[in-house]
C-alpha positions, 0 to 999 in steps of 0.5 A: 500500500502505498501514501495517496494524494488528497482525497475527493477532488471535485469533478464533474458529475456523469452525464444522466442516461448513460450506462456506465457499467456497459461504457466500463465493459466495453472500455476495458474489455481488450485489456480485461478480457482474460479476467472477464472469462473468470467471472462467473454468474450474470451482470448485477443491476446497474444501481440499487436505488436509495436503500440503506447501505446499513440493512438488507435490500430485496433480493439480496439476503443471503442468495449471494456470495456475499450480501451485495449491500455490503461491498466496497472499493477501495481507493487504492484499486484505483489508484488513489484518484478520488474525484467525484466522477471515481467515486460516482465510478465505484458506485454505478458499479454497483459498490456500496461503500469506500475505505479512504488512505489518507495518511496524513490527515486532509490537506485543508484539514476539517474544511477539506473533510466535511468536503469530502464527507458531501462529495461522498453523499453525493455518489451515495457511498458509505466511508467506511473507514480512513487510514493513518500510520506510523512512523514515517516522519510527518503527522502520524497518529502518535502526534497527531491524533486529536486533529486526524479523529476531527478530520475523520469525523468530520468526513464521516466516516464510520471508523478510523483504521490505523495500517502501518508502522516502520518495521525494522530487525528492532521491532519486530519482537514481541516487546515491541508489538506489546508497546504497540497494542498498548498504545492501540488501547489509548487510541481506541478509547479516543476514538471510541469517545469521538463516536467510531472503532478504532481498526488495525489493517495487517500487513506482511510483517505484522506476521513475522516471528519474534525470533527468540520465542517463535510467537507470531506478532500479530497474535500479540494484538489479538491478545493484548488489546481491550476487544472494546476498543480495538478492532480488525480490518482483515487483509485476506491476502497477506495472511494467505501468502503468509502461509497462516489459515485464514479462516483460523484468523478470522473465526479466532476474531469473529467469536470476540466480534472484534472485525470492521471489515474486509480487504479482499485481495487475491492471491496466485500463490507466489510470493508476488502479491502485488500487482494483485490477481483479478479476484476469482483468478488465484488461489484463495477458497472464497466460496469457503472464506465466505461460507465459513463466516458467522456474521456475513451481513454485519461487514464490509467486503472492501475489494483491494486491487492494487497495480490494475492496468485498467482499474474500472475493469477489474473493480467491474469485474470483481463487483461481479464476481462478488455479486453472483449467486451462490451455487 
């Protein structure tokens, strides 16, 4: 995952009477014809009218892979571009929500947020979330707290993710992973306090092994954190490629309802995560993924699929394979 530019740039608004999701088929459909023969089951309906993103609505129970209510794009598979026409983009596709990676906060601060948050209403989606690291230099979650729960709040979003922080041979120990989970406490309960949960995304190394005891560090923030004021964002392809059980992690994470969300990114096997595989097209058991969850209306499914060539394309094709029956 790499650091985006400024958030929800406005742009002009689609033209009325225009199919988008044919114009994105037949935009892509040289570059994406491989993955398009992946997907398997009918187009979904172009737009799902004004229901809420927050309840069932008809047809879309439990008849399908997962509740298609419930899935999002993130800005990532698109190249962290997020004008008002992507976000429109991401929601004549037929997603529900997005997950903002705002870094460093929003250029423009609060002003630029509640921006943001229009701009969002406007294409109809959900934020489900914006990203905040540490460690990099600049305004981080650890100096700038305060200010990035505003900003979040004030576009927003539902809750407040931190993804990353440095990761050398020094922290990678089970010491360190505690320090870690017991700062996660403190921003959590801020940030309950403001009104949303506080997320944790995984990334590769939060895999690693303490060298001296073996014991995996992403186990250490399970462990060591309040389950009221922590929560987890499951990247699905980074603990595969790991080579960890999956539906391990997220039963283990389920029984604590301690889950915001879903990054779902493909996998094909190699170490080459990214650029990530069309979705449909690896090696993750998604069927299996899916039906193994307990509670699969309660979260989001977040498509993330970085380094597309043709990102409307693939997230075209990813909505649709979501969105098929099952069977």
């Amino acid at each position: 995952m790499h650091v985006q530019g400024d958030e929800g740039s406005a742009g002009s608004a689609p033209s009325p009477g225009i199919d988008r999701r044919e114009l994105f088929r037949r935009a892509g459909a040289a570059g994406a014809a491989a993955a398009a023969t992946a997907v398997a089951g009918p187009l979904a309906p172009a737009a799902f009218g004004a229901a809420s993103a927050d309840g069932p609505t008809p047809n879309q129970g439990g008849d399908y892979l997962v509740p298609r209510h419930r899935i999002g794009c993130g800005m990532v598979s698109f190249g962290f571009a997020s004008n008002y026409a992507v976000l429109q983009d991401i929601r004549d596709i037929g997603y529900r929500a997005t997950e903002l990676i705002q870094f460093t906060g929003f250029p423009g601060g609060v002003g630029r947020a509640k921006e943001v948050r229009h701009l969002l209403q406007e294409a109809n989606l959900v934020g489900v979330g914006n990203m905040h690291y540490l460690g990099f230099g600049g305004p981080d979650i650890a100096n700038s707290l305060d200010r990035f729960i505003a900003e979040d709040k004030a576009a927003g979003m539902r809750d407040f993710g931190f993804v990353a922080h440095r990761s050398t041979p020094a922290t990678q120990t089970e010491a360190y992973y505690r320090e870690l989970a017991h700062k996660f406490n403190e921003w959590g309960a801020a940030t309950k306090k403001a009104g949303m949960r506080f997320y944790v995304h995984n990334e590769s190394w939060v895999f690693d092994r303490d060298p001296e005891t073996g014991k995996v560090l992403y186990d250490v923030w399970i462990e060591e954190t309040d389950p009221d004021l922590v929560y987890f964002n499951v990247d699905t392809a980074w603990i595969s490629a790991r080579g960890l059980d999956l539906i391990e992690y997220v039963e283990k994470l389920e029984r604590d309802d301690r889950i915001t969300h879903f990054h779902i990114k493909e996998w094909n096997g190699t170490p080459q995560v990214t650029p990530s595989p069309q979705l449909g097209t690896g090696v993750i058991d998604w069927r299996g993924f899916f039906k193994a969850l307990k509670k699969p209306e309660k979260y989001w499914y977040i498509l993330e699929s970085e380094g597309q060539t043709d990102p409307k394309a693939s997230a075209l094709a990813a909505y649709d394979y979501l969105a098929t029956p099952k069977g």
